[in-house]
C-alpha atoms as a printed R data frame, in Angstrom:
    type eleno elety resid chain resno       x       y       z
1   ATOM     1    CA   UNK     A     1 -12.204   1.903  18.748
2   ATOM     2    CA   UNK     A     2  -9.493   1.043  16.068
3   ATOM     3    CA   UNK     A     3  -7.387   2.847  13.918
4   ATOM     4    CA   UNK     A     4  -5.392   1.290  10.784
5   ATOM     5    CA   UNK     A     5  -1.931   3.663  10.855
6   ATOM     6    CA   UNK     A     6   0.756   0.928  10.260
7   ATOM     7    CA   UNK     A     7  -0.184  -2.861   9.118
8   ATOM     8    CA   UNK     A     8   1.568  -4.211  12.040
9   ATOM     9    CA   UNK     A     9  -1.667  -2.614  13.604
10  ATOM    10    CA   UNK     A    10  -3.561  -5.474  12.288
11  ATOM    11    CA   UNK     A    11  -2.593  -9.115  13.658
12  ATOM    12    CA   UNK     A    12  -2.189 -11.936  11.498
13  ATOM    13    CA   UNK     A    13  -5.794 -13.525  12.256
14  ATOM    14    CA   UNK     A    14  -6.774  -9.870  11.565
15  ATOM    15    CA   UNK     A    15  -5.467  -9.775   7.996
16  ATOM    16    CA   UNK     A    16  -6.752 -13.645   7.197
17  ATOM    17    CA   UNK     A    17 -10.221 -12.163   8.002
18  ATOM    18    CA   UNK     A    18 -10.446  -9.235   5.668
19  ATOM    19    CA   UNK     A    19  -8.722 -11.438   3.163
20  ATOM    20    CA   UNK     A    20 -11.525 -13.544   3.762
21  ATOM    21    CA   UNK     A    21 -14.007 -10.946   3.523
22  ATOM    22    CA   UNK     A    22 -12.524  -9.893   0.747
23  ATOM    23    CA   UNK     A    23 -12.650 -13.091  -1.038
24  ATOM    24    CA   UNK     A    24 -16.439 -12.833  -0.283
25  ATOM    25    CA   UNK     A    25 -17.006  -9.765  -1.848
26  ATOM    26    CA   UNK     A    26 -15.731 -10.720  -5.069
27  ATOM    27    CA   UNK     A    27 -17.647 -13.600  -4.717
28  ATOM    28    CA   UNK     A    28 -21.072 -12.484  -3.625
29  ATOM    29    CA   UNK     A    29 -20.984  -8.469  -4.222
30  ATOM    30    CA   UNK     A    30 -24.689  -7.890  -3.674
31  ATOM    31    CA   UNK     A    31 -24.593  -9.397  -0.326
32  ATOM    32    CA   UNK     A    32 -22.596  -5.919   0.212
33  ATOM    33    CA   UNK     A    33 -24.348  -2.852  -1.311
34  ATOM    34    CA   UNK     A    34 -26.167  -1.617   1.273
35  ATOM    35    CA   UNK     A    35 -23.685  -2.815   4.588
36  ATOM    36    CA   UNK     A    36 -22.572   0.867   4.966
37  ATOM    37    CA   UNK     A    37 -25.998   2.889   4.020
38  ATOM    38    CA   UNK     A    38 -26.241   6.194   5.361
39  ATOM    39    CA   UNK     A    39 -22.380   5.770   6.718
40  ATOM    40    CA   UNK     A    40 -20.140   8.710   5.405
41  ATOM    41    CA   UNK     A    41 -16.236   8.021   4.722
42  ATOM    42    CA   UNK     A    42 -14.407  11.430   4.912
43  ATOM    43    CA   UNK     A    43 -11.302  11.280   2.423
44  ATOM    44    CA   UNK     A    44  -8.731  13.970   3.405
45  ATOM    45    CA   UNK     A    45  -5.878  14.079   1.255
46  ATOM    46    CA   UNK     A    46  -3.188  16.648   1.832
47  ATOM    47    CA   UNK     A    47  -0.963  15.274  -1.307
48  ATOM    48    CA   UNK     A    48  -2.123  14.153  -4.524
49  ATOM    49    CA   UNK     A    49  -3.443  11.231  -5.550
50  ATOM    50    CA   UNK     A    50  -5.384   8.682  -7.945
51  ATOM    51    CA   UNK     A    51  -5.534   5.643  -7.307
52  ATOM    52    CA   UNK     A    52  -5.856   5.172  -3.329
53  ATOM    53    CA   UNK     A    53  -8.529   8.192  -3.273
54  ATOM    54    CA   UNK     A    54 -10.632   6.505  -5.903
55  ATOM    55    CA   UNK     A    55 -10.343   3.258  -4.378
56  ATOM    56    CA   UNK     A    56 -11.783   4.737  -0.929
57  ATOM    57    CA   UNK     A    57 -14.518   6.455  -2.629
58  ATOM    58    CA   UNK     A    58 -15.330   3.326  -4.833
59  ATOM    59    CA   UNK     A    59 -15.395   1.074  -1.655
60  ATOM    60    CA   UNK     A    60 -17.694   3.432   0.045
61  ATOM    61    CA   UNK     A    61 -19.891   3.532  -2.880
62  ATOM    62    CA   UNK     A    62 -19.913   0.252  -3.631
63  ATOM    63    CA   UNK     A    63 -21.106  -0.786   0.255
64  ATOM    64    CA   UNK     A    64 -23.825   1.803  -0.096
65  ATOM    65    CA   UNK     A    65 -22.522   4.295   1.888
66  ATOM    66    CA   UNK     A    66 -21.209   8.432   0.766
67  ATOM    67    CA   UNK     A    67 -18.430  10.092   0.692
68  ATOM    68    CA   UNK     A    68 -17.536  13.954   1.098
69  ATOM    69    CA   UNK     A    69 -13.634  15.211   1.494
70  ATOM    70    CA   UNK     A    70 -11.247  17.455  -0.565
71  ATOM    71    CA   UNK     A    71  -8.296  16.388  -2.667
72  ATOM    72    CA   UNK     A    72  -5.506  18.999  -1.825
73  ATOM    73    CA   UNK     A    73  -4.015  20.396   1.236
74  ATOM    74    CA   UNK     A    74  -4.831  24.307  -0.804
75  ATOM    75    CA   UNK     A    75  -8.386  22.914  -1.080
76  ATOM    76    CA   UNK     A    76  -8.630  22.554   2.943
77  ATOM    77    CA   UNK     A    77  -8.260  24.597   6.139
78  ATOM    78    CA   UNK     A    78  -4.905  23.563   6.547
79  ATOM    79    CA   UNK     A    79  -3.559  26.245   3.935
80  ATOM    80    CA   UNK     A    80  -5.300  28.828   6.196
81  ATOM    81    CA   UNK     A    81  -3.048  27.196   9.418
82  ATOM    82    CA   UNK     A    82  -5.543  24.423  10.664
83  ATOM    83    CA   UNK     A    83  -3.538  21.779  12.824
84  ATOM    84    CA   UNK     A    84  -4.037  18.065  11.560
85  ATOM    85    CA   UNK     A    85  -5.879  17.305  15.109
86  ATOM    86    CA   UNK     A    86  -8.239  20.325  14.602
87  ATOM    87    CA   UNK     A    87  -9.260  19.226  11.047
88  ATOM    88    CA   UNK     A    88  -9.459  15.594  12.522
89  ATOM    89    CA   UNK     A    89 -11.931  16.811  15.755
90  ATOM    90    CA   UNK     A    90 -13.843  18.878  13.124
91  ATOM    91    CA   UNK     A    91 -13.996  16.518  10.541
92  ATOM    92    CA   UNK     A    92 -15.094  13.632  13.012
93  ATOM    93    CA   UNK     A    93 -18.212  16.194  13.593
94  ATOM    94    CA   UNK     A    94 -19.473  15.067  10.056
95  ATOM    95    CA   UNK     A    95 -17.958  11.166   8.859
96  ATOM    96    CA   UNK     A    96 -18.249   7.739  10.179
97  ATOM    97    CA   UNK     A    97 -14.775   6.908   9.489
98  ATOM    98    CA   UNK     A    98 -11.824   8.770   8.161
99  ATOM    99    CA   UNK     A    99  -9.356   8.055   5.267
100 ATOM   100    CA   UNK     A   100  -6.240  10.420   5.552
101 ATOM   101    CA   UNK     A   101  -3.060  10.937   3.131
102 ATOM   102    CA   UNK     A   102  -0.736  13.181   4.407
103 ATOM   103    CA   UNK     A   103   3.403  14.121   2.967
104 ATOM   104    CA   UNK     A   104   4.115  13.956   6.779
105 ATOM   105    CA   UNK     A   105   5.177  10.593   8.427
106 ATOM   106    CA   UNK     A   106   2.956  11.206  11.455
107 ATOM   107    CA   UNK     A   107   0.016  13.041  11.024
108 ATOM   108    CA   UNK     A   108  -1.946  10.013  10.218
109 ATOM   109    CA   UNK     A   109  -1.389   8.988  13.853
110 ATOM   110    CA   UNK     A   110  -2.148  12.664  15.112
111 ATOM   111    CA   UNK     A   111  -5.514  12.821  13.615
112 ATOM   112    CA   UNK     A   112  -6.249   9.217  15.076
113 ATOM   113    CA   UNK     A   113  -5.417  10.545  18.565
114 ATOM   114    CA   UNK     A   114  -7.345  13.508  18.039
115 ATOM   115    CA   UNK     A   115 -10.564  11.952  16.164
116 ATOM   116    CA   UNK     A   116 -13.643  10.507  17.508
117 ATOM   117    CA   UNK     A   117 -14.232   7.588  14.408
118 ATOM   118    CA   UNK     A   118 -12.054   5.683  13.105
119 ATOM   119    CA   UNK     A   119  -8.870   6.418  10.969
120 ATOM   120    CA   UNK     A   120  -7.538   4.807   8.215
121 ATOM   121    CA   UNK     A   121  -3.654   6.293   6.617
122 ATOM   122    CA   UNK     A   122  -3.701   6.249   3.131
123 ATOM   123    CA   UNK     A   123  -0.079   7.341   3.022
124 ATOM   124    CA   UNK     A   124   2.020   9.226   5.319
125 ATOM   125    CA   UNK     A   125   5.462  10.728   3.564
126 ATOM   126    CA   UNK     A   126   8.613   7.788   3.315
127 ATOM   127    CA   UNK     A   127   6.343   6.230   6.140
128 ATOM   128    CA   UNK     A   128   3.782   3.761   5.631
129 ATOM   129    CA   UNK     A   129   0.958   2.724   3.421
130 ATOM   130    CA   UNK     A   130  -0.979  -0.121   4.938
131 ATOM   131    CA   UNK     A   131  -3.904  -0.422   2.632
132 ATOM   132    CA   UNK     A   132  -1.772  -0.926  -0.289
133 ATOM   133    CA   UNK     A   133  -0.236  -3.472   1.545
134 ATOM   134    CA   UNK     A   134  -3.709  -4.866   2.089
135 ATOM   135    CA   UNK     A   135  -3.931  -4.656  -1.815
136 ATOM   136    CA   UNK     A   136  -0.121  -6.561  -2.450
137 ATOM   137    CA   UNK     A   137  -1.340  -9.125   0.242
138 ATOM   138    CA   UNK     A   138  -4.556 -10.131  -1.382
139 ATOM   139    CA   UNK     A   139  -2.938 -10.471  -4.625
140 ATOM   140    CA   UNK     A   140  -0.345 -12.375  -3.308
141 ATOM   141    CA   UNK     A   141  -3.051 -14.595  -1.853
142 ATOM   142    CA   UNK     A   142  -5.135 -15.021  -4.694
143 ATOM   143    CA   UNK     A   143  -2.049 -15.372  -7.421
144 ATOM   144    CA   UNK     A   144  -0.072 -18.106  -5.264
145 ATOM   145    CA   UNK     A   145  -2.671 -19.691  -3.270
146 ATOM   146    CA   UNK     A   146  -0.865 -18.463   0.512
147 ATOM   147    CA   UNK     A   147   1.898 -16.062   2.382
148 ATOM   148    CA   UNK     A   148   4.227 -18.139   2.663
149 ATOM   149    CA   UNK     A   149   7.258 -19.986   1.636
150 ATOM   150    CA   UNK     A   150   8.120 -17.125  -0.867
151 ATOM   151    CA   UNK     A   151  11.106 -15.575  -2.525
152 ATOM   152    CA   UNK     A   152  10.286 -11.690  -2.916
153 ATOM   153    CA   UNK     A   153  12.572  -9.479  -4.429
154 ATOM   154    CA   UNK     A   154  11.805  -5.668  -4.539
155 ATOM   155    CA   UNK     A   155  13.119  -3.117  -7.032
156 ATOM   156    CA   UNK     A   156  13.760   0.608  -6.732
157 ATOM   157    CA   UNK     A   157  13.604   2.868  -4.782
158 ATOM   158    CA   UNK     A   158  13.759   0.827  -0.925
159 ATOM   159    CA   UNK     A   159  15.137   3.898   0.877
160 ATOM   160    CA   UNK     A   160  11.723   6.315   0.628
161 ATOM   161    CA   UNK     A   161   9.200   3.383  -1.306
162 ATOM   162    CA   UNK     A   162   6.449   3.182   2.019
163 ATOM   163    CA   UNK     A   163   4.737   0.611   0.164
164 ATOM   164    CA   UNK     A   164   8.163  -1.365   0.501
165 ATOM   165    CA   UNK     A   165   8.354  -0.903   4.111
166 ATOM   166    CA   UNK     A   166   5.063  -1.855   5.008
167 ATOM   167    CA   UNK     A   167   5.221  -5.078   2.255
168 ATOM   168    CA   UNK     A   168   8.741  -6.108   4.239
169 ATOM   169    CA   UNK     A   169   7.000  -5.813   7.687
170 ATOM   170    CA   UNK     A   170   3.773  -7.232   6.557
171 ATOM   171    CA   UNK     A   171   5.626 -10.532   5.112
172 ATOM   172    CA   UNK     A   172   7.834 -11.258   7.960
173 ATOM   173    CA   UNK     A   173   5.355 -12.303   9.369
174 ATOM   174    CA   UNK     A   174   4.264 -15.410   7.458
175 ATOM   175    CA   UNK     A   175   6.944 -18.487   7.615
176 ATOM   176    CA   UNK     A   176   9.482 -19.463   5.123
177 ATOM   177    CA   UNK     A   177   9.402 -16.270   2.869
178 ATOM   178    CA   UNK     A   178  12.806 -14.216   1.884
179 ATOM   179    CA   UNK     A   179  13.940 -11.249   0.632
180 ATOM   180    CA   UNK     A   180  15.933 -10.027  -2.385
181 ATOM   181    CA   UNK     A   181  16.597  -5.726  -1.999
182 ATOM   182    CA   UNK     A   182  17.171  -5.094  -5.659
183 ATOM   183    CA   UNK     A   183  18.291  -1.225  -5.543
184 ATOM   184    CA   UNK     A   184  20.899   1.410  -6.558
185 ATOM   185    CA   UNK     A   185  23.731   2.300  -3.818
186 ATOM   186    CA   UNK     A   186  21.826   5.588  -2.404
187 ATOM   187    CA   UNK     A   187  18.567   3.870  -2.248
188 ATOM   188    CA   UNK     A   188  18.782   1.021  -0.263
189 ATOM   189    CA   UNK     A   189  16.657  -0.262   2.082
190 ATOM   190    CA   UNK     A   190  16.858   1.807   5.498
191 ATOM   191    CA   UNK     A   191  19.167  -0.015   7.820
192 ATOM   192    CA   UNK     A   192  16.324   0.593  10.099
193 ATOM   193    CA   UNK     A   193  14.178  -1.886   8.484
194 ATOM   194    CA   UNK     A   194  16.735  -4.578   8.022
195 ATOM   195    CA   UNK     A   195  17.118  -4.393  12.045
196 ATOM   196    CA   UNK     A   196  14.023  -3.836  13.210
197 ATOM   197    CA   UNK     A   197  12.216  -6.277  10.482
198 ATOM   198    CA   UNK     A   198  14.775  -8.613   8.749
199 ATOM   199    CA   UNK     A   199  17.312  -9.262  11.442
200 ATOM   200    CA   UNK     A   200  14.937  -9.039  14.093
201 ATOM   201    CA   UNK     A   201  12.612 -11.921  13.083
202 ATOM   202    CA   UNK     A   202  15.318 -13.947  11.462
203 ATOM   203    CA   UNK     A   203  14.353 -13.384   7.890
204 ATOM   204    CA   UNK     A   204  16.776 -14.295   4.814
205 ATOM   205    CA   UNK     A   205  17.704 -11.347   2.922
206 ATOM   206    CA   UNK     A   206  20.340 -10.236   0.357
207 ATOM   207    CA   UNK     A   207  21.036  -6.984  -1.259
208 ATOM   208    CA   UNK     A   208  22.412  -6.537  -5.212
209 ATOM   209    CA   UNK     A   209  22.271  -3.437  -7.571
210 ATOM   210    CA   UNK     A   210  21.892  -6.894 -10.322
211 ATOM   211    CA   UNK     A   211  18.094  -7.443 -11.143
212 ATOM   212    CA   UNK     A   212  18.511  -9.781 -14.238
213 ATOM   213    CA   UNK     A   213  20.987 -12.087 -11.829
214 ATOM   214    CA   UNK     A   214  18.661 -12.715  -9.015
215 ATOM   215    CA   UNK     A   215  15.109 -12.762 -11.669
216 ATOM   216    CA   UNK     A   216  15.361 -17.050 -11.891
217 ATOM   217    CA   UNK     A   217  15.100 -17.030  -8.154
218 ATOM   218    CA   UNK     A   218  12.198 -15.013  -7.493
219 ATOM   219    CA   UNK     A   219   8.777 -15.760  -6.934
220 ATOM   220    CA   UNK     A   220   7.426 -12.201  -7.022
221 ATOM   221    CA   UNK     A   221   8.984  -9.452  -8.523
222 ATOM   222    CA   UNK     A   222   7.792  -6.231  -6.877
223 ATOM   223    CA   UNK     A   223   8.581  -2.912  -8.700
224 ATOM   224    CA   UNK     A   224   8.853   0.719  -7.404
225 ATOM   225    CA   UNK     A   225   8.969   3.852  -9.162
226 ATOM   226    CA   UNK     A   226  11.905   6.603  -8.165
227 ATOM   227    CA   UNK     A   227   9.600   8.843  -7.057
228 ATOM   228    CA   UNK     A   228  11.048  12.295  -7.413
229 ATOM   229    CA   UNK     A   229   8.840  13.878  -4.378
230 ATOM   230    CA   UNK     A   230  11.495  12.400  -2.089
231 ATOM   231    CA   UNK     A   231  14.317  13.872  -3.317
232 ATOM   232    CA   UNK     A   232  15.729  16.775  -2.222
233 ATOM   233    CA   UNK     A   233  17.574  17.341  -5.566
234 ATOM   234    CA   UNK     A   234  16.467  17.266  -9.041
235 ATOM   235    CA   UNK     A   235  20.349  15.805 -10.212
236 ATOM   236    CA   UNK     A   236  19.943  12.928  -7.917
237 ATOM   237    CA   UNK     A   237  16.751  12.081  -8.973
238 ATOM   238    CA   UNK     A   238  17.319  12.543 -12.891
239 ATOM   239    CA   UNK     A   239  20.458  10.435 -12.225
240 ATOM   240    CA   UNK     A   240  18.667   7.459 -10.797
241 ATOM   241    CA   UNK     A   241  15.187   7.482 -12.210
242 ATOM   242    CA   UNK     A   242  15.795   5.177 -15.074
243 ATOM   243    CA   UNK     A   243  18.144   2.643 -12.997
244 ATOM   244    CA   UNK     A   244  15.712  -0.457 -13.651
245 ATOM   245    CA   UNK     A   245  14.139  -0.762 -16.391
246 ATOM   246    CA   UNK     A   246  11.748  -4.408 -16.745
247 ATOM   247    CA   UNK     A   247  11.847  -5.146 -20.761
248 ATOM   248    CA   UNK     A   248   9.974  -8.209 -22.000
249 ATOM   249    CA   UNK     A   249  14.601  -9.182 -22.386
250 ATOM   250    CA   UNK     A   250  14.708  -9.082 -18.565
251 ATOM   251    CA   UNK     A   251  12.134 -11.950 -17.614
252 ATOM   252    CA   UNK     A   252  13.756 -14.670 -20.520
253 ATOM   253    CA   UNK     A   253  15.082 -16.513 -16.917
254 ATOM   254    CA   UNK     A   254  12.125 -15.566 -15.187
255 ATOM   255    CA   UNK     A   255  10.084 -18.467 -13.504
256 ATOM   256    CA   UNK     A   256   6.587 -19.125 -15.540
257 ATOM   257    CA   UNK     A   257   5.131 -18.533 -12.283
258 ATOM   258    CA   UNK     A   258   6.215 -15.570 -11.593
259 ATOM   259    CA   UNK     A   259   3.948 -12.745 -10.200
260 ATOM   260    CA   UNK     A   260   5.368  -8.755 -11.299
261 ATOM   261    CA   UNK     A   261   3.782  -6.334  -9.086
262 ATOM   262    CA   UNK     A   262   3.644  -2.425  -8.674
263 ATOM   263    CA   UNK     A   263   2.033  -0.410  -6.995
264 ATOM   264    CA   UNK     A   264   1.605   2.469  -9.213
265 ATOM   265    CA   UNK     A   265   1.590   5.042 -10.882
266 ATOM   266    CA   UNK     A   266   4.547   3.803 -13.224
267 ATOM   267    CA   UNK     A   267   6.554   6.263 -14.863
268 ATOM   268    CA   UNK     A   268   8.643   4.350 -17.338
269 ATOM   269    CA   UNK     A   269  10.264   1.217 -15.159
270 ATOM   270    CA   UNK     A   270   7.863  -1.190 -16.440
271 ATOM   271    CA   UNK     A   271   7.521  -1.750 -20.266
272 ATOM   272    CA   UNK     A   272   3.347  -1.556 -21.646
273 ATOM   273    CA   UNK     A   273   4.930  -4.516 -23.859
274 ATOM   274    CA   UNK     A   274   5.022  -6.424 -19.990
275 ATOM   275    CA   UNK     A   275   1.135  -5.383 -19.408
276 ATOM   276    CA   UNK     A   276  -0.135  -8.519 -21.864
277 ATOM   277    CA   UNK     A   277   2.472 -10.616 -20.039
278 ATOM   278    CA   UNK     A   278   0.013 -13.430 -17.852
279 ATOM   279    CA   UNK     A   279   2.859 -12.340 -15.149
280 ATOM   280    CA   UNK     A   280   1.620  -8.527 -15.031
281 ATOM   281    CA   UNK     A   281   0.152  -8.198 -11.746
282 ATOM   282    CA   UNK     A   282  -0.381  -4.837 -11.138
283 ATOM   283    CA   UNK     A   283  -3.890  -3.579 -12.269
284 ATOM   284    CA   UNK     A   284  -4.986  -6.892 -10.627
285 ATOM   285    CA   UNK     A   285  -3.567  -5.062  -7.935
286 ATOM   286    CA   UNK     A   286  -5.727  -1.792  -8.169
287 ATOM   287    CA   UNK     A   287  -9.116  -4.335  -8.025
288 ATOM   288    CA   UNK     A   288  -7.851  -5.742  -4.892
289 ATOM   289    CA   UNK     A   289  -7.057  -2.731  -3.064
290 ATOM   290    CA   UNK     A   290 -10.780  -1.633  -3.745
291 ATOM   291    CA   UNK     A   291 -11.926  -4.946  -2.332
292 ATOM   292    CA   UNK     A   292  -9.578  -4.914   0.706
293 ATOM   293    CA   UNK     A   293 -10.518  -1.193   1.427
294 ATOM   294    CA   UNK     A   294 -14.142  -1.953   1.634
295 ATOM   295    CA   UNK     A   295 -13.559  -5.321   4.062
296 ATOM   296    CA   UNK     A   296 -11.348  -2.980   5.853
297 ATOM   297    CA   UNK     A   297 -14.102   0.051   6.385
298 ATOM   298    CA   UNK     A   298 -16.600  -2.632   7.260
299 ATOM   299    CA   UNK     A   299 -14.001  -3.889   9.924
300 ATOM   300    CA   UNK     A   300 -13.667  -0.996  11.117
301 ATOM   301    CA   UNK     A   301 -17.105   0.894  11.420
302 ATOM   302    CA   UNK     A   302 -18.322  -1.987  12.973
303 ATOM   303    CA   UNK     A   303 -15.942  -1.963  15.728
304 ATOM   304    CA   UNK     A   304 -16.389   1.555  16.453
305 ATOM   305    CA   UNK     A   305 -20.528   0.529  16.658
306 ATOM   306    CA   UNK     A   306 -19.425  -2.462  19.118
């Protein structure tokens, strides 16, 4: 039985079939509604959250199945002590499948240890976030056609952004794609990544603190939000939350073809006067996590049947 804790968990022919199954769903959505009847997907988030939550519960819904879970760590055993594999072995006592958010980078992969159904991480700390990459990969599929052969630059914060980590790792592994790490000094992509990921698998990269310089070369232009959770002190973050701004200014070199993506919530580094722009991406995004959430929970419950 399979758990989805990092998307490197998921092969290549892997993620071409939910992007398939994906593509299906949009396409045939009553075919769907009833695949997961009388299926339960337990949501178990320990930090807050809108979108990913909503887009599990959605999913569910939408394949005809239910959903029961809390929405805070206070609302849960845990504030009374509970271990993450204890709430995993009890909770595995009532769902079909688990969804599990969690501010630390590991308990995901605890609970999937511990748990008898399946286990899906909805976000673990700085760590990973593999159904939003599910989301940025189908939306990258849909809005250029393919994975590959791609400039990509990413803006913000790349030291703590999981999404970023996960979206680096996840395109590495499609030929001819490169990277531009658009970021302030302290929040630079982990060297860890650029080893283990970049280096590692020969893919092009350079780094600049200059957004507007690199913008004519980019293909997709993948914001982040400073997210002040991370940071250990509020000077820091007040110091570095407003380092990139996109303006309507900023894209005059862009390429027409350009795809802007986010993967929420924004605080302030994209302008609303970018959300009319045909280039705006990112509540496309939000759709497509929904759809690539429920081919994913299909995937999975019906491997844990096999």
């Amino acid at each position: 039985m399979k758990s989805l804790i990092s998307i490197l968990d998921l092969s290549v022919e892997e993620i071409e079939q939910l992007i398939a199954t994906a593509d299906d769903i949009i396409d045939n959505p009553d075919k769907y509604c009833e695949k997961c009847k009388r299926k339960k997907l337990a949501t178990l988030f320990f930090e807050p959250s809108t979108r990913t939550r909503l887009s599990f519960e959605a999913a569910m819904l939408e394949l005809g199945g239910s959903v029961i879970g809390f929405s805070e760590a206070n609302a849960s055993s845990a504030a009374k002590g509970e271990s993450v594999a204890d709430t995993a072995k009890t909770v595995s006592c009532y769902a079909d499948i688990i969804a599990m958010r969690h501010p630390k980078e590991g308990a995901p992969l605890v609970a999937s240890i511990n748990a008898c159904v399946p286990v899906i991480n909805a976000g673990d700390g700085g760590h990973n976030h593999p159904t939003q990459t599910l989301a940025d990969l189908l939306t990258i599929h849909r809005e250029k056609g393919g994975l590959s052969g791609l400039t990509i630059g990413v803006c913000g914060d790349l030291k703590f952004g999981r999404t970023v980590h996960s979206l680096i790792q996840a395109m590495s592994r499609y030929s001819g794609n490169s990277f531009v790490l658009i970021s302030p000094e302290e929040l630079k992509l982990p060297s860890y990544v650029k080893k283990e990921v970049l280096r590692k698998n020969g893919i092009p990269y350079t780094q600049t603190t200059d957004l507007e310089q690199v913008m004519p070369k980019l293909d997709i232009l993948y914001m982040t939000r400073v997210q002040r959770e991370r940071f250990f002190n509020e000077e820091d973050y007040l110091r570095l939350k407003d380092s990139y701004i996109l303006t309507p200014s900023k894209l005059k070199n862009a390429k027409e073809s350009l795809s802007i993506m986010h993967p929420l919530p924004r605080v302030n580094e994209i302008s609303v006067l970018i959300d009319d722009d045909p280039r705006a991406c990112y509540f496309k995004q939000v759709l497509n996590g929904k759809y690539m959430r429920m081919a994913l929970i299909l995937k999975l419950l019906e491997e844990s049947e096999g």
